[in-house]
N, C-alpha and C positions, 0 to 999 in steps of 0.2 A: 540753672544759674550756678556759678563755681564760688566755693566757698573761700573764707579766710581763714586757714590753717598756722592754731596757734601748735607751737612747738617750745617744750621744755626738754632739757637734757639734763644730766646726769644727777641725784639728789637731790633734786626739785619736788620728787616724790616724797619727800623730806619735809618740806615746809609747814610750818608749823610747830615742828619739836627739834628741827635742828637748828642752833642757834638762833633762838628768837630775839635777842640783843641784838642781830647783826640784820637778820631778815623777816623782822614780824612774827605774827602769833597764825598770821593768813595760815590756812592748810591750800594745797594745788586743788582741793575739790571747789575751796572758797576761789579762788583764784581764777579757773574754769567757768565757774557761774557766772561771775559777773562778767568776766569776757562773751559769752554766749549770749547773756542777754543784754549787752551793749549791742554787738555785732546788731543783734535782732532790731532792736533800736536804729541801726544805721543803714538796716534791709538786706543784712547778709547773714547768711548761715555761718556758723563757726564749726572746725572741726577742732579738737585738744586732741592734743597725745603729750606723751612724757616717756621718755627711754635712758637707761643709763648707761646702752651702746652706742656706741658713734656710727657702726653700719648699719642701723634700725632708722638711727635720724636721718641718715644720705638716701636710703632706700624711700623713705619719707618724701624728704625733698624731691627726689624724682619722681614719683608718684604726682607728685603737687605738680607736675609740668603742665599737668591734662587737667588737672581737677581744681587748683586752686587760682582765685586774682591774688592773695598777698601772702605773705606769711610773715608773722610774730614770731621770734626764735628767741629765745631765753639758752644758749648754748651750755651756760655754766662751767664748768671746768674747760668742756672743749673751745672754748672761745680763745682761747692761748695756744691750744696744740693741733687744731684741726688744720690744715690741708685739704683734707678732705669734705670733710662739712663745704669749707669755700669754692670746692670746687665745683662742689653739685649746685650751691645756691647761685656761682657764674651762669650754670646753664635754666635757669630761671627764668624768666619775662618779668615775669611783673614787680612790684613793689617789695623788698622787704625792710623788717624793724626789727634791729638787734635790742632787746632787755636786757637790764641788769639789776637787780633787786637793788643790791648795796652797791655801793659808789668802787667800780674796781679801781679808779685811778686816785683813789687815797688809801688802797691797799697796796699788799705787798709788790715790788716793782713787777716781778713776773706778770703780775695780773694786768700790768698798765697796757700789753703788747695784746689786741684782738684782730686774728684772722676774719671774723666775718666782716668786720667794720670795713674789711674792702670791698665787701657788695654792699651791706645795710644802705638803703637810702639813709634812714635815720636809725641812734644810737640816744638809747636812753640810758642814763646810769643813775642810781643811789636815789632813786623816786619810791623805793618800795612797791609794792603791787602797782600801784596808781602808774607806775609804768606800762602795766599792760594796758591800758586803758589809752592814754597819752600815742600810745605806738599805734593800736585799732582806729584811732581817728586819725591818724599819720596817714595812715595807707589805705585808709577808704578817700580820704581826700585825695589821694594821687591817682585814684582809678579813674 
């Protein structure tokens, strides 16, 4: 059975003591968990990763061709600058959900402009964690 590969990028590994005003007190280990045992709840394996290279997450995503039904991407910084990200998640199949902790389109204008949002089935913003959760029953319901 192929999993739902969640995916965080860049300072995500951060959660929890970076800017907690802006992104919660969650750590990525809390974050994790409760994705995996949702997943488990809705009869799917979850895999997590987190990387603060951009050619780790693409090598990711392609991996995910074979092995995953959805993917969860939390791209973070790269959601503005990837090309690349977008282009591996183009040669994808299945379902994905773009995350975003904090609300990027009441932040600074750069942030308002997201490369993945042209694959994302769906885009969540400024939900806090409870985002990831909201995007896992996204894309178990579209399988």
């Amino acid at each position: 059975m192929k999993h739902i590969l969640l995916l965080n990028g860049p300072n995500l590994n951060m959660l929890g003591t970076r800017q907690p005003e802006l992104y919660g007190s969650d750590t990525l280990s809390d974050v994790e968990r409760e994705f995996t045992a949702l997943a488990a709840e809705l009869g799917f394996d979850a895999v997590c990763k987190q990387s603060n290279y951009e050619g780790q997450l693409v090598e990711w995503i392609q991996e995910a061709r074979e092995t995953a039904a959805a993917i969860v991407l939390n791209p973070a910084a790269y959601t503005h600058t990837s090309v690349a990200i977008l282009d591996a998640l183009n040669m994808f199949d299945g379902p994905v959900a773009e995350v975003h902790i904090s609300d990027i389109y009441k932040r600074e204008e750069f942030r308002h402009h997201s490369y993945v949002s042209l694959r994302a089935d769906l885009t969540i913003a400024g939900k806090g964690v409870e985002g990831y959760a909201i995007a896992l029953r996204d894309v178990v319901g579209r399988l």
